[in-house]
N, CA and C of each residue as an Amber inpcrd file, in Angstrom:
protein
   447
 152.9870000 135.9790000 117.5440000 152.1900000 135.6300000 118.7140000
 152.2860000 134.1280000 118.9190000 152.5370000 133.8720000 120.1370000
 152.1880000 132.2160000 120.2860000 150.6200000 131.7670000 119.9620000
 151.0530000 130.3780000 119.9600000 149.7100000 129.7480000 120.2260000
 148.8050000 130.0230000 121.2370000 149.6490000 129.8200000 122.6260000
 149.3640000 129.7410000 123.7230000 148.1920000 130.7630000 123.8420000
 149.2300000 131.7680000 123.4020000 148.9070000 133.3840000 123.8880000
 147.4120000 133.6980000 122.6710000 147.4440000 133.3900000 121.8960000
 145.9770000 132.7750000 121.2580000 144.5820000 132.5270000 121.2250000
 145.7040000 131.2280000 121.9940000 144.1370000 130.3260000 122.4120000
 144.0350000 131.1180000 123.8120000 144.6480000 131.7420000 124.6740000
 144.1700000 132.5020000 125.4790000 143.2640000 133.3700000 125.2790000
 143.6470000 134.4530000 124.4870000 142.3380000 135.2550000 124.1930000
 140.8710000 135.2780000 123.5550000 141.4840000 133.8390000 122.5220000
 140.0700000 133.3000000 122.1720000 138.9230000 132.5450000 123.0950000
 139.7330000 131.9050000 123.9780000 139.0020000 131.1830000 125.3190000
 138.7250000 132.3530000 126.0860000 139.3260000 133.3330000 126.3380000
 138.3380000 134.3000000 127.2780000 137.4680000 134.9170000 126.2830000
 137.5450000 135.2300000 125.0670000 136.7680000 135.8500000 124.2720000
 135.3390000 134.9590000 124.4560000 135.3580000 133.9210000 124.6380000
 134.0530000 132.7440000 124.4020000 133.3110000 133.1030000 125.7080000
 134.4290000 132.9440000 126.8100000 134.2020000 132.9680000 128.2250000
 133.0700000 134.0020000 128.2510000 133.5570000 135.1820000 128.1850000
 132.5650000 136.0580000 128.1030000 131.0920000 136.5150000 127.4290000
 131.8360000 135.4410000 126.4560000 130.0990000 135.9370000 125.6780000
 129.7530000 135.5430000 125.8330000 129.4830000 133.9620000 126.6140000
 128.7620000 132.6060000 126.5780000 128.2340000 132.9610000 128.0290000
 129.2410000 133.3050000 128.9920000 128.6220000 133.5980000 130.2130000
 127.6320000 134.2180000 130.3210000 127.7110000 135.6220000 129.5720000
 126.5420000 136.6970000 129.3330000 125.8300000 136.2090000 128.9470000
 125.3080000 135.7110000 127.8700000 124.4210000 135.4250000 126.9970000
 123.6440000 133.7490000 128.2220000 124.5500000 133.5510000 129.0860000
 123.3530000 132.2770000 129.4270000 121.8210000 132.6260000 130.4380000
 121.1070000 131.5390000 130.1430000 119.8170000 132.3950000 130.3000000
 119.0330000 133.0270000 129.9370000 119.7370000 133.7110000 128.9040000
 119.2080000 134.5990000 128.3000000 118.4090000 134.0790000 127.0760000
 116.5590000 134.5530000 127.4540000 115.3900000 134.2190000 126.2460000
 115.3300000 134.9580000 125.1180000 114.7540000 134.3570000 124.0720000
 114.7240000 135.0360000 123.1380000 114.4800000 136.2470000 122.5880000
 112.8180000 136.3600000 123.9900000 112.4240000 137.6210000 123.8170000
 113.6090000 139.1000000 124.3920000 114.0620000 138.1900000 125.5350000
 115.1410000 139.2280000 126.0500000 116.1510000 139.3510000 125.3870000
 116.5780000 138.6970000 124.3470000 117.9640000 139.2210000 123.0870000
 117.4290000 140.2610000 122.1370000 116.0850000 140.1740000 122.1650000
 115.6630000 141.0040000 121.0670000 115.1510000 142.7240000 121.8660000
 115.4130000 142.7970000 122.9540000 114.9870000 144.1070000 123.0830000
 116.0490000 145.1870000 123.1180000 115.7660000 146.2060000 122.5860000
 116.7370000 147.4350000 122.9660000 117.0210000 147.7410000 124.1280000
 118.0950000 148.4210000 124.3860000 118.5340000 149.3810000 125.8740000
 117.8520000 150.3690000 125.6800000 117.6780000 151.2620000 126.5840000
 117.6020000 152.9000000 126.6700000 118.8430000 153.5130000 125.7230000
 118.3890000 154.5610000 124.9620000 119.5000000 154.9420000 123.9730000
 119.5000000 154.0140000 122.5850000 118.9310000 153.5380000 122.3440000
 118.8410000 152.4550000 121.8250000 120.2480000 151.6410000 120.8400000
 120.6200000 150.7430000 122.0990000 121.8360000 150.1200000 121.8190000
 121.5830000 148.9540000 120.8620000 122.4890000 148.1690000 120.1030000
 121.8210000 146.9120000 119.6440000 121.3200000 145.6900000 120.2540000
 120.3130000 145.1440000 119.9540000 119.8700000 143.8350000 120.6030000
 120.8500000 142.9750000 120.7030000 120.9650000 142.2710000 121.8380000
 121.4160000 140.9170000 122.7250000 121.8120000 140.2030000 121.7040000
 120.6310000 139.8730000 121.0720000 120.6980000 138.8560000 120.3870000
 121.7250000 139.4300000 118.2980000 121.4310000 140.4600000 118.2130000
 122.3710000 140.8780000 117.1480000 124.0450000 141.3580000 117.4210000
 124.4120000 141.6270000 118.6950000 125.0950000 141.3140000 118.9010000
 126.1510000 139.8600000 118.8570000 125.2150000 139.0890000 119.4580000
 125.4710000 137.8120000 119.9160000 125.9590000 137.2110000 118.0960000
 125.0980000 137.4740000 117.1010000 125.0310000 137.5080000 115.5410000
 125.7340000 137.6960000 114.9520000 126.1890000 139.1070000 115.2280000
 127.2740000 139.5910000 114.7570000 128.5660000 139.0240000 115.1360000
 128.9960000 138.7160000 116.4380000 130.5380000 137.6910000 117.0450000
 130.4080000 136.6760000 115.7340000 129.1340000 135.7580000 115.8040000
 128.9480000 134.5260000 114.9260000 129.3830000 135.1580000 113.4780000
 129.3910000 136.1250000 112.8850000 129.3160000 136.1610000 111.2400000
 130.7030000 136.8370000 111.2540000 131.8390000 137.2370000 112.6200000
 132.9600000 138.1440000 112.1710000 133.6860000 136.8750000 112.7930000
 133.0650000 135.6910000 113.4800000 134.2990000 134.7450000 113.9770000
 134.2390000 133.7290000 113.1200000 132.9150000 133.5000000 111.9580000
 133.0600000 132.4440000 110.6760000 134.0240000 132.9680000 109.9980000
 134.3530000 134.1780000 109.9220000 135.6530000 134.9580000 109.2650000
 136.7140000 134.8260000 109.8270000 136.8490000 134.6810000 111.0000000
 138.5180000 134.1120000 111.4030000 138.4370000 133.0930000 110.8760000
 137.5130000 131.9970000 111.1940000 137.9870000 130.6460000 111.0930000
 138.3140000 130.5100000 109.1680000 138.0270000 131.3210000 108.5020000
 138.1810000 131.3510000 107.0900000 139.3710000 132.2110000 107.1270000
 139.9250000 133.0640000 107.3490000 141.1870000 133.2380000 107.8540000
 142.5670000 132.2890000 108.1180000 141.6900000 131.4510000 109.0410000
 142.5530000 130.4100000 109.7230000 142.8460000 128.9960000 108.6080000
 141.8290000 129.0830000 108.0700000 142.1740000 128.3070000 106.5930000
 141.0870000 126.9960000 106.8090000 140.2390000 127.4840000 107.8070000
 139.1350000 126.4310000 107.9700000 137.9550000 127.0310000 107.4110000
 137.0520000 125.4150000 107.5060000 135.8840000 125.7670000 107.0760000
 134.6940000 126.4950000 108.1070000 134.5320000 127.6160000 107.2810000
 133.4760000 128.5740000 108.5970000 132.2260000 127.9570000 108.2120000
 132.0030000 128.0040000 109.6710000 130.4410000 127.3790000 110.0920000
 129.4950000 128.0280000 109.1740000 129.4420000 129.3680000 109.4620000
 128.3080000 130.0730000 108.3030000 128.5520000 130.0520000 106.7100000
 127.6550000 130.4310000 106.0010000 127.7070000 129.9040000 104.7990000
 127.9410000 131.9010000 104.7390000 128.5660000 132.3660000 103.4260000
 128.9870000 133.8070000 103.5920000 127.9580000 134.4340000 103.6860000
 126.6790000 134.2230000 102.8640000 125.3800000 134.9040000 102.8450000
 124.3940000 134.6530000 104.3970000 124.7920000 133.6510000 104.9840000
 123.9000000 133.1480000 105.9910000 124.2980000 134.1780000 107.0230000
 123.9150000 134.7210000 108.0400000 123.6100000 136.0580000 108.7910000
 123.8380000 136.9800000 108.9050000 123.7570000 137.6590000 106.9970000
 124.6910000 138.6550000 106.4350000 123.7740000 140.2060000 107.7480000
 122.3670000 139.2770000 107.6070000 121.5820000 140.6200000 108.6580000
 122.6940000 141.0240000 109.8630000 123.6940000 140.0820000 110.0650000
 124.5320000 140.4550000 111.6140000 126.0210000 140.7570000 111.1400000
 125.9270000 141.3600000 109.6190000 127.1020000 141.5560000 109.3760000
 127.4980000 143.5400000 110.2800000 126.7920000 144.3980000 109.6320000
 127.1650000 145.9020000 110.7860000 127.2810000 146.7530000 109.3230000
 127.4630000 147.8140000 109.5920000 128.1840000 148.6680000 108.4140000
 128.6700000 149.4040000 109.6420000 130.2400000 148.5780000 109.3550000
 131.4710000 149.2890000 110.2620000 131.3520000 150.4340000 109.8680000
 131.6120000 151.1250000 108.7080000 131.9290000 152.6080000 108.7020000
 130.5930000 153.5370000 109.0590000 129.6260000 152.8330000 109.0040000
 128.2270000 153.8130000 110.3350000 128.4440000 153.4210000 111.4930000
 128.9240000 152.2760000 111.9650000 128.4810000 151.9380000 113.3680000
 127.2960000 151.7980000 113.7460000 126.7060000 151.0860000 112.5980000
 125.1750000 150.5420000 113.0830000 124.8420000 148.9330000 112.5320000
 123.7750000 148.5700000 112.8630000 123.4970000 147.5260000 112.2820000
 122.9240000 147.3580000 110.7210000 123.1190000 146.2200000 109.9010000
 122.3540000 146.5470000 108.5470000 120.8990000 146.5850000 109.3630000
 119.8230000 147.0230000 108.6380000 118.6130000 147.2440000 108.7130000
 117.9840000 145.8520000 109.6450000 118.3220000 145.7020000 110.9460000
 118.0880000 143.9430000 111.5410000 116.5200000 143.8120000 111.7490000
 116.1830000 143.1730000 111.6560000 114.4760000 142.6680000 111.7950000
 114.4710000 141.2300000 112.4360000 113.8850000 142.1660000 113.5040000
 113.8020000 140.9680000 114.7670000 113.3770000 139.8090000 114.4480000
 112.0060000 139.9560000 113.6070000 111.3370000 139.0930000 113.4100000
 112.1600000 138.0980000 111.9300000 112.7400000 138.2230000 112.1810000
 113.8720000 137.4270000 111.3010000 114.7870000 136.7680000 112.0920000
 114.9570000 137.1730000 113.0720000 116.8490000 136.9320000 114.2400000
 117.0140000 135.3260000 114.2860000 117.7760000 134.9960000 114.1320000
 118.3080000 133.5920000 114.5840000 118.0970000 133.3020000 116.2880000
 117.5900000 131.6830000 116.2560000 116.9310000 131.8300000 118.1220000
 118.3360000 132.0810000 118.5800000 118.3310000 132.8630000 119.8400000
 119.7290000 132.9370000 120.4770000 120.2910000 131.6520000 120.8540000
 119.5620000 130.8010000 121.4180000 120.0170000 129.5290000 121.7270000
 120.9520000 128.8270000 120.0150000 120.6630000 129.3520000 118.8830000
 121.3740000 128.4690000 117.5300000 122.5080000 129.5930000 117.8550000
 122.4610000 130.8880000 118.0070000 123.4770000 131.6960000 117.9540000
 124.5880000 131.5840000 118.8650000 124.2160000 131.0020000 119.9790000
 125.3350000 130.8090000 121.3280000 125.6960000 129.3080000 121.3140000
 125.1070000 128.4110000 120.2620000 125.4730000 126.8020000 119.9730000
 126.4690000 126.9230000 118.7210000 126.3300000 128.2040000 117.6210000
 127.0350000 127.9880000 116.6400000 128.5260000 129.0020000 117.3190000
 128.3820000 129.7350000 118.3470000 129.2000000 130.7690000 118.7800000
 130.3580000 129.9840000 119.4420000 129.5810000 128.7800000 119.9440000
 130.6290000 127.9710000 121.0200000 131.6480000 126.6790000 119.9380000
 130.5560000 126.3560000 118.8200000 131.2460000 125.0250000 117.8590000
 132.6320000 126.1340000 117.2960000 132.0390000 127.0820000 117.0950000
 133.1030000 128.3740000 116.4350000 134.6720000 128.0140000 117.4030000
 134.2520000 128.0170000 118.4500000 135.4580000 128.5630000 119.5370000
 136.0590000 127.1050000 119.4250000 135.3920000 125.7830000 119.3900000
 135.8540000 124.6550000 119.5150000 137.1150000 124.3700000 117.8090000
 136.2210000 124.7190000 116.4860000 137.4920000 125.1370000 115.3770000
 138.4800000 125.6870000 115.8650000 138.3230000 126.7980000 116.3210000
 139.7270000 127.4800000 116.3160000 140.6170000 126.6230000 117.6470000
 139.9290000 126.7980000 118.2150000 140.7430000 125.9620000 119.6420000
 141.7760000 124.6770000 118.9850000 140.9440000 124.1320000 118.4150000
 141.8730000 122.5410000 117.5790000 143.1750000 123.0240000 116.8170000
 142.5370000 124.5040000 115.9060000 142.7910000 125.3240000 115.0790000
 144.6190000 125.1740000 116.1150000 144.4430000 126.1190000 116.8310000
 145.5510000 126.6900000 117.9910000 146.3080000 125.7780000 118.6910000
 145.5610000 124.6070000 118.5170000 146.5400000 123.4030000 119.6010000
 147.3220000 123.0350000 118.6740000 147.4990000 122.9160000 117.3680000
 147.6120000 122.2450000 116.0420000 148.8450000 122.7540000 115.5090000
 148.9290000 124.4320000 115.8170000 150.0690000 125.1800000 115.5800000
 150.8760000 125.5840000 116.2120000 152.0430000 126.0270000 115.4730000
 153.1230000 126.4270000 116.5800000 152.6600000 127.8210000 116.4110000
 153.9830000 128.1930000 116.9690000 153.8450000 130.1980000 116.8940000
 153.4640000 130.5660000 115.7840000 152.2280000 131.3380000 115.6980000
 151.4870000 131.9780000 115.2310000 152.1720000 133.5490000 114.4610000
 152.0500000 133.5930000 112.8740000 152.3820000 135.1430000 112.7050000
 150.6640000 135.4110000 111.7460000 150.4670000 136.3290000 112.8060000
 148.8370000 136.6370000 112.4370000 148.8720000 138.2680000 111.7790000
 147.7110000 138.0330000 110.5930000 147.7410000 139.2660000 110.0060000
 146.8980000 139.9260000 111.5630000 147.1040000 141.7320000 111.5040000
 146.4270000 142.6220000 112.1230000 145.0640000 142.5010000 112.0370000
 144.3770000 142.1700000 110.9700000 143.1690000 142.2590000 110.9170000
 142.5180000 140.8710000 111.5050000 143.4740000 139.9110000 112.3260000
 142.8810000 138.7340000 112.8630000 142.7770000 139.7350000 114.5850000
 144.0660000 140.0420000 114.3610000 143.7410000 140.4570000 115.9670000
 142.7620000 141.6010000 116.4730000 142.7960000 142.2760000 115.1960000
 141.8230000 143.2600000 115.5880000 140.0890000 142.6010000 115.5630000
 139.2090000 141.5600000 114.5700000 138.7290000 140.9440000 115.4450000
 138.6920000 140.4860000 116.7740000 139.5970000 139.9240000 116.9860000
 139.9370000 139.6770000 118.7130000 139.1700000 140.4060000 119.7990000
 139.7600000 141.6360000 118.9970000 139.4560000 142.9020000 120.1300000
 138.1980000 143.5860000 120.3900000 137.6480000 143.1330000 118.8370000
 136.6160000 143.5190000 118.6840000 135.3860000 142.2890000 118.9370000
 135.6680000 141.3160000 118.9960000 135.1900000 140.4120000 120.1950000
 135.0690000 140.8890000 121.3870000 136.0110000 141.1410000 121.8290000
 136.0930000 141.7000000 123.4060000 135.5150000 142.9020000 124.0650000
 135.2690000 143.7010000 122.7690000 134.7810000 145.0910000 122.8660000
 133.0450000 144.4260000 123.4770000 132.6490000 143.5970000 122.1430000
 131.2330000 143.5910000 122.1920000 130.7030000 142.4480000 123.3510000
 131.6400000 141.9620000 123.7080000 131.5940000 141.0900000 125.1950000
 131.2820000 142.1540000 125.9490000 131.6000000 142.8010000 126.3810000
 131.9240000 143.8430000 127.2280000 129.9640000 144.2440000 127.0290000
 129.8850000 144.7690000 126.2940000 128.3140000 145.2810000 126.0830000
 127.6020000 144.1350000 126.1790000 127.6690000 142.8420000 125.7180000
 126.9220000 141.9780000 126.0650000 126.5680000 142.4610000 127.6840000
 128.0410000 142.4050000 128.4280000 127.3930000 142.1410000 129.7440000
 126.9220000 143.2070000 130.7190000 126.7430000 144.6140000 129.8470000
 125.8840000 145.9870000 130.2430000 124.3090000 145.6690000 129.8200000
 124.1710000 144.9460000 128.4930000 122.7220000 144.4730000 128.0740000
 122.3480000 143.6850000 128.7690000 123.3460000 142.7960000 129.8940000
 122.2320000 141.8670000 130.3550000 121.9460000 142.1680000 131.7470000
 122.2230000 143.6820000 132.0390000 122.1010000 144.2000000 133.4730000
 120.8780000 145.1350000 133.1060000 121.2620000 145.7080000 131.7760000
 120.1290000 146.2460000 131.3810000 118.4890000 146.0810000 130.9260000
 118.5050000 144.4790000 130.6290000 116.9590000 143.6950000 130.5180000
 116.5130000 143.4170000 131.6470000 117.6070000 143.6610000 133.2450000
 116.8720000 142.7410000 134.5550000 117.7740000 141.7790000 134.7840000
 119.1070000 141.6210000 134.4590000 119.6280000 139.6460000 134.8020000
 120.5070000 140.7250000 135.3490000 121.4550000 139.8180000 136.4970000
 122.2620000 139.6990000 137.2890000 123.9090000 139.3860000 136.4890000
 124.7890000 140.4070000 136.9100000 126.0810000 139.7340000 136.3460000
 126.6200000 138.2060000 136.5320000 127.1850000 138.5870000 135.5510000
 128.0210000 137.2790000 135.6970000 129.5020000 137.3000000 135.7680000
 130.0910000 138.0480000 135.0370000 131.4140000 138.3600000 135.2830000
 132.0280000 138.8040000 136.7590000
C-alpha cells in the first residue's frame, strides 16, 4: 500500500468520527439507541484504545497507556462491550482530543514513509474504524442531532 493511499484512509477515518462526534455532550454520548446499541461515547473509546494499537503497530508511542481504557477495549468474539459503566466513561470531549492527537501520530507517522507493506491486521482496523464511523453517525441522528456527513 502507499503512503498516500494510507494517509487517505486514515484522514477520512478521523473525518468521520470527529465530524459526528462534534457537539456532541456528555450526557448525549452516554445514552443508548433503541435496541440497545453502544453509547456515543464508548464507541468514540473504543476507536481511541484500537487506534493506540496501530500507532504501537506503527512503532510509535501510543497515547494510551495499555491498561488505560481497557473499559473500551469490546470482547470481539461477543460483539459486545466489556461490562462499560457510564459512570466511569472518559468526558467525550478527552476522547475526541486524544482521538484527533492519535490521527496527528500517524499522519507524521505516513508522511515519513515510503510505500507501506502493512500487516492485515493494520488494515483490518482501518475498516473497522470505518465500520464504527458509520454508527457513530446513525447515533447521532438517533439522540436528536442533525447529520453531518
Amino acid at each position: 500500500m502507499t503512503s498516500k493511499s494510507l494517509q487517505s484512509l486514515i484522514r477520512q477515518n478521523t473525518h468521520y468520527v470527529l465530524a459526528n462526534a462534534g457537539g456532541i455532550s456528555q450526557d448525549e454520548s452516554l445514552r443508548t439507541s433503541p435496541g440497545g446499541a453502544n453509547p456515543f461515547n464508548w464507541i468514540v473509546g473504543h476507536l481511541c484504545f484500537w487506534r493506540s494499537s496501530l500507532l504501537s503497530m506503527s512503532g510509535l508511542e501510543p497515547l494510551w497507556a495499555e491498561d488505560e481504557g481497557a473499559s473500551y477495549r469490546g470482547h470481539p468474539e461477543e460483539r459486545r462491550p466489556l461490562d462499560f459503566d457510564p459512570t466511569s466513561a472518559l468526558p467525550i470531549s478527552r476522547l475526541t482530543a486524544d482521538f484527533q492527537a492519535m490521527h496527528k501520530r500517524l499522519e507524521e507517522w505516513t508522511e515519513s514513509a515510503s510505500d507501506l507493506d502493512l500487516p492485515d491486521h493494520f488494515l483490518n482496523l482501518l475498516l473497522h474504524e470505518a465500520y464504527h464511523a458509520g454508527q457513530l453517525g446513525v447515533l447521532r441522528r438517533a439522540i436528536g442531532r442533525d447529520g453531518v456527513i
